[in-house]
Structures are given as structure tokens and as C-alpha cells.
C-alpha positions as CSV (number, residue, x, y, z in Angstrom):
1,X,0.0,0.0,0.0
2,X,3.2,2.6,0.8
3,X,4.7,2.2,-2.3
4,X,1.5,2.7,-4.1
5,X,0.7,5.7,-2.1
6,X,4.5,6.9,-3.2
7,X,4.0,5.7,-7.0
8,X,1.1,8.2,-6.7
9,X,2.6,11.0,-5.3
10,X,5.3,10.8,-7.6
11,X,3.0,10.6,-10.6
12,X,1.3,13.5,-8.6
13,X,4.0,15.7,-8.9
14,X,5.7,14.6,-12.5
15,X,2.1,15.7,-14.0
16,X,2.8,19.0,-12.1
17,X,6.2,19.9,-13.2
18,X,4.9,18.9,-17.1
19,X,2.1,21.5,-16.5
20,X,5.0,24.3,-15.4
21,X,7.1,23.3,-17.5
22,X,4.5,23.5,-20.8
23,X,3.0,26.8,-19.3
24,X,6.4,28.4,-18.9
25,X,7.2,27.5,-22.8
26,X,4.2,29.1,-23.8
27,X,4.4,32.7,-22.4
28,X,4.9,35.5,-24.7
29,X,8.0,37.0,-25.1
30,X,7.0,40.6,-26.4
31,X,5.9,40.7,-22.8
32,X,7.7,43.2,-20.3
33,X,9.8,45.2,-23.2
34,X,10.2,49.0,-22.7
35,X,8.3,50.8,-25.0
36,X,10.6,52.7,-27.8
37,X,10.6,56.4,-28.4
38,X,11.6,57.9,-32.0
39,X,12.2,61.4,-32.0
40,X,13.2,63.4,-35.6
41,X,17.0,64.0,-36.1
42,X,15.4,66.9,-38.0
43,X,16.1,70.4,-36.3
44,X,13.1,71.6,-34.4
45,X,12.4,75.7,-34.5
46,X,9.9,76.6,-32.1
47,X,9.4,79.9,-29.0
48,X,9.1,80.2,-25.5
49,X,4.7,80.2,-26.4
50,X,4.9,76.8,-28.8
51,X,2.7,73.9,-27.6
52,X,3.3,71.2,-26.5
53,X,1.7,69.3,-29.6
54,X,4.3,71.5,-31.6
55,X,7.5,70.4,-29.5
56,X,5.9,66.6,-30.3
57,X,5.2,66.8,-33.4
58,X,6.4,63.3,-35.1
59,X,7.2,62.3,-32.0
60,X,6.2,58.5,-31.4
61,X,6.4,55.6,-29.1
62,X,5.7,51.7,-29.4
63,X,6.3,48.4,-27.9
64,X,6.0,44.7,-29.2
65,X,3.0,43.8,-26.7
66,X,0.7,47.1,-27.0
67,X,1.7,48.7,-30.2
68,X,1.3,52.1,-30.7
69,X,1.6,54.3,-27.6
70,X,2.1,57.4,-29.1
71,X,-0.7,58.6,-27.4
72,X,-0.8,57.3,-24.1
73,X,2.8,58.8,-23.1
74,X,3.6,62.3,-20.8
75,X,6.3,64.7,-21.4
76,X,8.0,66.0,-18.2
């Protein structure tokens, strides 16, 4: 009866590690990447009163999980 119960248990926990182990192969990858930011190597004029949609203008962010993010970032 013991070496059943420990047949079982092992079984038990090989089905377990299979299950990690499968649901650790199938994560994403794009997920957890830092989003990246292009900015024009173009020469910007703008004055002390500009906006800030003219100081972003072609300005744009994007990652591999969420895509565009151009308009979801702040400027500080």
C-alpha cells in the first residue's frame, strides 16, 4: 500500500512539473519590453509660447505587446 501511495505522489507531482514546465514554454516573449521612443533627427524651431503638440510633433512611441503608444505617453 506505501509504495502505491508513493507511485502516486510521484506521478502526482511529474504531472505537475509537465504542466510548469509546458505553461512556462508558452508565455509571450514581447511581454515586459520597454516601449521605444523615436524622435526626428530633424532640427526643431519653435518659441518660448509653442505647444506642447508643436515640440511633439512626429514624435512616437511603441512596444512589441501594446503597439502604438504614441498617445498614451507624458512629457515632463
Amino acid at each position: 500500500m506505501k509504495k502505491n501511495c508513493k507511485y502516486f505522489i510521484l506521478g502526482i507531482l511529474l504531472i505537475i512539473g509537465y504542466g510548469g514546465f509546458i505553461f512556462i514554454q508558452g508565455r509571450d516573449d514581447k511581454v515586459g519590453h520597454d516601449p521605444q521612443i523615436t524622435v526626428p533627427q530633424t532640427p526643431l524651431t519653435v518659441s518660448v509660447t509653442s505647444e506642447e503638440s508643436t515640440l511633439l510633433q512626429d514624435v512616437s512611441a511603441s512596444d512589441e505587446e501594446d503597439g502604438d503608444l504614441t498617445s498614451q505617453y507624458n512629457l515632463e
